[in-house]
C-alpha positions in Angstrom: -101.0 69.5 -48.4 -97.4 69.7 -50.0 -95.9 69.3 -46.6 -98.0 66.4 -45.7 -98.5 64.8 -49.1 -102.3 64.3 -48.6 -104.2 62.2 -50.8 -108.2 63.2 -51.2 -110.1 60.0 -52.5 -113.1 61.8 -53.6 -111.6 64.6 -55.2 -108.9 61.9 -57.2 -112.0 59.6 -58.1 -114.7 61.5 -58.2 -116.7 59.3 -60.3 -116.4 56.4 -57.8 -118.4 58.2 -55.0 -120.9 60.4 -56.8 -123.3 60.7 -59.7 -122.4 62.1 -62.8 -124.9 65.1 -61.4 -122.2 65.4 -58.3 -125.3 63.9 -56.0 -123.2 60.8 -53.1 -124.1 57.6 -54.1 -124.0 56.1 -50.8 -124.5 52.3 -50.8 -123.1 52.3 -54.2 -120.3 54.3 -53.0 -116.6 53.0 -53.6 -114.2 50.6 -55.8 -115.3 47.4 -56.9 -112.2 45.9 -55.8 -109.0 47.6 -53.5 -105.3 45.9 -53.7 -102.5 46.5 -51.9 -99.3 46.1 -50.0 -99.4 48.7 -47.6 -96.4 49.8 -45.3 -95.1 47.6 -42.1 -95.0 50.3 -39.5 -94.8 49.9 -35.9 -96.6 52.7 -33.7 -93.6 53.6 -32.2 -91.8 54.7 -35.4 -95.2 56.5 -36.5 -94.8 60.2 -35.9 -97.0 61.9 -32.8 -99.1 63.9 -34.6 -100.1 61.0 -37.7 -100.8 58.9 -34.2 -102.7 61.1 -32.8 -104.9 61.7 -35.4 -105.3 58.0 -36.7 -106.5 56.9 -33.7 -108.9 59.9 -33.2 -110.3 59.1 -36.7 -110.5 55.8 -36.1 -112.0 53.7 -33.2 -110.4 50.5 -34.2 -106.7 51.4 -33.9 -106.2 50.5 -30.5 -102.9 51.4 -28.0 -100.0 49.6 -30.5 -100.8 48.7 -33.7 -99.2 49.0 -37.1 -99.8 51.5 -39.7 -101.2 48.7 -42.4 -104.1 47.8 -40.2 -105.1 51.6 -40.5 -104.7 51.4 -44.3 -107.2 48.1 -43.9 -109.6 49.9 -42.4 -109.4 53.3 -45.2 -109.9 50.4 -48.1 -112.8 49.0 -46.2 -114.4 52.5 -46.2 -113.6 52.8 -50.0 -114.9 49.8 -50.8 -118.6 49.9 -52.4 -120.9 47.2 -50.9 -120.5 43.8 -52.0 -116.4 44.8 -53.2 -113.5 43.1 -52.1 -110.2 44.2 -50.6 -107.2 42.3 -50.9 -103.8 42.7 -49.4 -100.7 41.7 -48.1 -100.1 42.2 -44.7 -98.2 41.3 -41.0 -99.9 38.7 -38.9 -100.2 40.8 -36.1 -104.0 41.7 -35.9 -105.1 38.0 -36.1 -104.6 37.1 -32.8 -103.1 40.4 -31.0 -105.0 41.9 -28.0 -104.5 45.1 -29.1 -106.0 44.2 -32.6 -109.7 43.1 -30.7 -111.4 46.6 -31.5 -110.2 46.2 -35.8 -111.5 42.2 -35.6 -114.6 42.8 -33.6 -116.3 46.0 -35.1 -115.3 44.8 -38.5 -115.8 41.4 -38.7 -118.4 40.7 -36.2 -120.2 43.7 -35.2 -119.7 45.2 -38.8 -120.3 44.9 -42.0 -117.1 43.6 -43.5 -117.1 40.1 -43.9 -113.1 38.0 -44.1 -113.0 34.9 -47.1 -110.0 34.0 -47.2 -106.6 34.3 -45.2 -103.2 32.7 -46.3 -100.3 32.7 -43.7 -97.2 33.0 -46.1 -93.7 31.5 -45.3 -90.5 33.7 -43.2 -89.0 35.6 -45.4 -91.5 36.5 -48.5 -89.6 40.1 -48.9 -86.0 39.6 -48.4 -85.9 43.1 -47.0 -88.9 42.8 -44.5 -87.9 40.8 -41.6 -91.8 39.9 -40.9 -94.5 37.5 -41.3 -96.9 38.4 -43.6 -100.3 37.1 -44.7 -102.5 37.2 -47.8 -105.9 38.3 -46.4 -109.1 38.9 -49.2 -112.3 40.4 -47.3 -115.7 41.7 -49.0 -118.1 44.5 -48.0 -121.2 43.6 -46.8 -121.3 40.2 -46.9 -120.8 37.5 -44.2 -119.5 34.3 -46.1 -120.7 30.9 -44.3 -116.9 29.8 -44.1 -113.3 31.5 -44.6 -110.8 29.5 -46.3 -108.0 29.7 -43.9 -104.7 28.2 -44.7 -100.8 28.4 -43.0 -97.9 27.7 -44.8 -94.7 26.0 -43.3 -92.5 28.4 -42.2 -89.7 27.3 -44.1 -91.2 26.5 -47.2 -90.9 28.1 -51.0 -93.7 29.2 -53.2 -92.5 28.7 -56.2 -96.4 29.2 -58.4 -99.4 30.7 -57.4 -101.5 27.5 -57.3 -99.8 26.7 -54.4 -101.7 29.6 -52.2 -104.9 27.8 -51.9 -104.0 23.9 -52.7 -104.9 21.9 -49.4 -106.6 25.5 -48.0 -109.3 24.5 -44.4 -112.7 26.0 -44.7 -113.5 27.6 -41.3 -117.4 28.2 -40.1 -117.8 31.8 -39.7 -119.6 31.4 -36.8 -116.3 30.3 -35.2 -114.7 33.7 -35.4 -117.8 35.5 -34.8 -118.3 33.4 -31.3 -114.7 33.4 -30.6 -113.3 36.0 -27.6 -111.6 38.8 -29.2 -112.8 37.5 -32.8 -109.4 35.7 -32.8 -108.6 34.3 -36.2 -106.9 30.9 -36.3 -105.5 28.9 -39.6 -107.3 25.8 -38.4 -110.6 24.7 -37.7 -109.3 22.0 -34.6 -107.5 24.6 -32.6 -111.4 26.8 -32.6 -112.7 22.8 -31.8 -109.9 22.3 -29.1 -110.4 26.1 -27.6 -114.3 25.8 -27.1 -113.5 22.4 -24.9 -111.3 24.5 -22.6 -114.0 26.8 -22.2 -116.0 24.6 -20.3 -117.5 25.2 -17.1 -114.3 22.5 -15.7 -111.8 25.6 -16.7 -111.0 28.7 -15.4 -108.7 31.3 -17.2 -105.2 31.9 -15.3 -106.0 35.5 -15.1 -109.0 34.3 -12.8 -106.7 32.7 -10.5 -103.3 35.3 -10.2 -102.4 38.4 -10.6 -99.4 39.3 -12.9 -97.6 42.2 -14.1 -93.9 42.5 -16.6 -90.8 42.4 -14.6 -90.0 46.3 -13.7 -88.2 48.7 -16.2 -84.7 49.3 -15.4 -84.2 52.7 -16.1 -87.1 53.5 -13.5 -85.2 52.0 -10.8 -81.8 53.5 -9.1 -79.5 50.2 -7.7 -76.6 49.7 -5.4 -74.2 46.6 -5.4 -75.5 46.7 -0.9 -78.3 47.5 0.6 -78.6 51.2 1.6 -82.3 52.0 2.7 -83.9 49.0 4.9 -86.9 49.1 2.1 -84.4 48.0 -0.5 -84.8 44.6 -2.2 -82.2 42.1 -3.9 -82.3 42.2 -7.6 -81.4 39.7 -10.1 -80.2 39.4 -13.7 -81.6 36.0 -14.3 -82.4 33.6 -17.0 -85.7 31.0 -16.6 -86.3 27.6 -17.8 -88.4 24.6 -17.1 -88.4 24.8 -13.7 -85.2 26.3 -13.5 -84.0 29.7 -12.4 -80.3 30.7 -13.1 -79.0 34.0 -11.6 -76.7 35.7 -13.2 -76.1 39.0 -11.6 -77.3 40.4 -8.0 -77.8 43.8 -6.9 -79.9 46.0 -4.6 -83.0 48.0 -6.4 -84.7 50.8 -4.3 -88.0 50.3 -4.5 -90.0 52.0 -1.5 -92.2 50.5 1.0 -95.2 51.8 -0.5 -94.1 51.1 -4.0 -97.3 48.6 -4.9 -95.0 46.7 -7.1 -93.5 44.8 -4.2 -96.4 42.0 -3.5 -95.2 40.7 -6.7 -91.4 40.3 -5.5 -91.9 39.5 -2.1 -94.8 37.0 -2.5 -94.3 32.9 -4.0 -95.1 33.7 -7.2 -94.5 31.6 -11.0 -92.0 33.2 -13.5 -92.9 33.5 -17.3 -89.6 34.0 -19.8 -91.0 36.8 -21.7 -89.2 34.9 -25.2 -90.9 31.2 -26.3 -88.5 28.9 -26.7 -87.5 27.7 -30.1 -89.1 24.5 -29.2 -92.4 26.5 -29.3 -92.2 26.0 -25.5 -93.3 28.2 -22.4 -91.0 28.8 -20.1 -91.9 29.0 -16.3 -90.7 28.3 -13.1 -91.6 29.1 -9.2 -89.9 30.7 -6.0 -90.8 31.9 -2.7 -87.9 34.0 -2.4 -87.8 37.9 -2.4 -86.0 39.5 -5.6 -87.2 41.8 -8.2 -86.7 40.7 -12.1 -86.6 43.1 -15.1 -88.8 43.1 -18.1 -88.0 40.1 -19.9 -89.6 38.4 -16.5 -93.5 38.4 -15.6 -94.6 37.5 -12.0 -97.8 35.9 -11.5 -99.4 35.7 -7.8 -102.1 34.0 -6.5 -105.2 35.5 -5.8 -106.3 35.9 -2.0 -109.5 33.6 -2.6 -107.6 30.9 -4.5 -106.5 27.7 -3.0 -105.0 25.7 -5.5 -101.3 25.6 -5.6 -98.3 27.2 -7.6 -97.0 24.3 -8.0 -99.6 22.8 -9.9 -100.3 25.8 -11.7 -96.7 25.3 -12.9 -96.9 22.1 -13.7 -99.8 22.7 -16.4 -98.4 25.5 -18.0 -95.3 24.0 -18.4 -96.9 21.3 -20.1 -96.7 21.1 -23.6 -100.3 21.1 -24.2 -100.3 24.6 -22.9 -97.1 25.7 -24.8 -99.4 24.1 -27.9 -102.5 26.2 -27.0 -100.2 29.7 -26.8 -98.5 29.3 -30.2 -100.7 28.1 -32.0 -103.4 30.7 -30.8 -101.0 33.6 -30.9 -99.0 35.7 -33.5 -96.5 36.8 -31.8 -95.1 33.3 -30.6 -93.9 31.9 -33.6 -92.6 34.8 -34.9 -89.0 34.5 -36.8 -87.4 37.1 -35.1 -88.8 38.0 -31.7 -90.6 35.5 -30.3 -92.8 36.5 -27.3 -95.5 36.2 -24.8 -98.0 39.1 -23.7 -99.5 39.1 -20.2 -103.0 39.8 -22.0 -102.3 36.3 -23.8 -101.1 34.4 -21.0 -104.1 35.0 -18.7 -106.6 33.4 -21.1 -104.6 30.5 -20.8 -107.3 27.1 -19.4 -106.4 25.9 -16.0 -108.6 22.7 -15.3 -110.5 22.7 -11.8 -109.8 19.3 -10.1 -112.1 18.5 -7.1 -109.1 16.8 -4.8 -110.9 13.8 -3.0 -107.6 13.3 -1.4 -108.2 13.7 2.7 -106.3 16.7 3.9 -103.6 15.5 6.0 -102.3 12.8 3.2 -102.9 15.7 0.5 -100.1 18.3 2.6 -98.0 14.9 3.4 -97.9 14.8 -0.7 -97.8 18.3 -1.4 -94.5 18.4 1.3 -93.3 15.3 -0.3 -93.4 17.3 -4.2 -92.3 20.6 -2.9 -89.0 18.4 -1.5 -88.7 16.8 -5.2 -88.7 19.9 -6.7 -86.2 21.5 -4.2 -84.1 18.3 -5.5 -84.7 19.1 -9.0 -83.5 22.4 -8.9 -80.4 21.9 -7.1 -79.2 19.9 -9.5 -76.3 21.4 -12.5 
């Protein structure tokens, strides 16, 4: 225990969780209130063994998470019914795949019920480089609404009435119906998400197949091709539309090596980073390379007919750069940016019955694929 500086709730406050007679008191176990500011830790700089055991204890913590979602989830178990916890926190498990498990048993299959959630402004500790929230849940109770607000990113708080002033109430039943129990800071993006999911939509991951550009390290290379299964590989940037190579090289990547379809396929491919014009950046080819990690290939699927090109054309659009960010935590964030495949597959692409005849629908699709060959030729 001196090693490992463990702290024993019970034992320290022993006459929050039992009867003066030493008997549990159950339901009426717990504090009244819990406040905090927990620590920012990434899973990767949590030791092996506090990992390990974390997410044994705790069926919540799911693949990456940060070490303040696990200190959520101890103050919701010290927490007597009907008390509140309050605390400071990163952004990260509002929208974050790997946060569904913590929203979903808590706050819709559980007993612990969100009221209010305050996205701060960049920079509230000088010495954190993270966005942070204010977030105020209560045992045991549902509320009918959460009072949801976000804060420019570059603005100052200078008084505390300024947390709540011009705050959106949110129907609960939004988060509770919402895939993934996302959380979003405004009632017309939960309005705007249920129209995509229309029976006129279908997700992008029902219509490719995608994985992240390959890890370099894996991978041996060679400025020429020694082994006839070897493939170019290119250092390259990707914009609207646009692909820019900046370095080429052989990888050796075997012919049973499964990652190949995505590199030797046409395929769309997604910049890893958002823009800072809070825009997605995609573009298509048909020829073979391989791309690092910064890159994500997308394929068609073998029973899909629509084209790439109009795939690209709607997710370049900046509806759909509107629907990532502003469903997503990680896409506005001040310092890195970024897109997740997990994300970008639940991204709405509209089904459009063509009642163009065939023949005059390849003359046009011929006639756009030549445009676009134009486009990208150009400096």
């Amino acid at each position: 225990a001196a090693e490992r500086d463990f702290f024993h709730w019970e034992l320290a406050f022993p006459e929050v969780f039992y009867s003066e007679s030493g008997q549990p008191l159950y339901e009426e176990a717990g504090f009244d209130a819990v406040v905090g500011n927990p620590p920012y830790i990434p899973t990767e700089q949590i030791e092996q063994q506090d990992r390990d055991y974390l997410t044994g204890r705790m069926e919540t913590l799911y693949r990456k998470y940060d070490l303040s979602s696990a200190f959520l989830q101890v103050a919701f178990g010290h927490s007597r019914t009907g008390g509140y916890v309050g605390m400071i926190t990163p952004v990260v498990w509002e929208t974050g795949e790997n946060y569904s498990p913590f929203r979903t048993r808590n706050f819709s299959e559980g007993a612990i019920g969100l009221r209010k959630l305050i996205n701060l402004p960049f920079d509230v500790f000088p010495d954190a480089y993270v966005d942070t929230n204010i977030a105020v849940f209560q045992n045991g109770t549902k509320p009918a609404s959460i009072l949801v607000k976000e804060f420019p990113k570059r603005a100052t708080i200078s008084s505390a009435s300024q947390i709540e002033a011009g705050a959106d109430l949110i129907p609960y039943k939004y988060l509770v119906e919402e895939p993934g129990t996302k959380i979003f800071s405004n009632k017309a993006y939960y309005d705007l998400l249920r129209r995509f999911r229309s029976d006129g939509f279908q997700a992008l991951g029902e219509l490719t197949d995608a994985c992240q550009g390959i890890v370099e390290s894996f991978f041996t290379y060679s400025d020429q091709k020694k082994n006839e299964s070897d493939l170019p590989y290119f250092v390259c940037n990707v914009y609207r539309y646009q692909l820019e190579i900046t370095e080429k090289r052989f990888i050796r990547m075997g012919a049973e090596n499964t990652l190949r379809a995505y590199y030797t396929s046409p395929r769309l491919l997604f910049r890893r980073l958002v823009n800072r014009q809070n825009r997605l950046m995609a573009t298509y080819t048909d020829a073979v390379f391989v791309v690092k990690k910064d890159l994500n290939p997308f394929v068609l699927l073998d029973h899909v007919s629509l084209s790439l090109l109009y795939l690209l054309a709607s997710l370049n659009s900046r509806l759909h750069s509107f629907l990532y960010t502003s469903t997503s935590a990680l896409a506005l964030k001040d310092d890195f940016r970024q897109t997740t495949l997990a994300e970008l597959r639940q991204l709405p692409i509209r089904q459009i019955e063509f009642a163009t005849p065939p023949e005059k629908r390849t003359r046009l699709l011929e006639k756009a694929q030549k445009l676009y060959a134009r486009y990208c030729q150009k400096d």
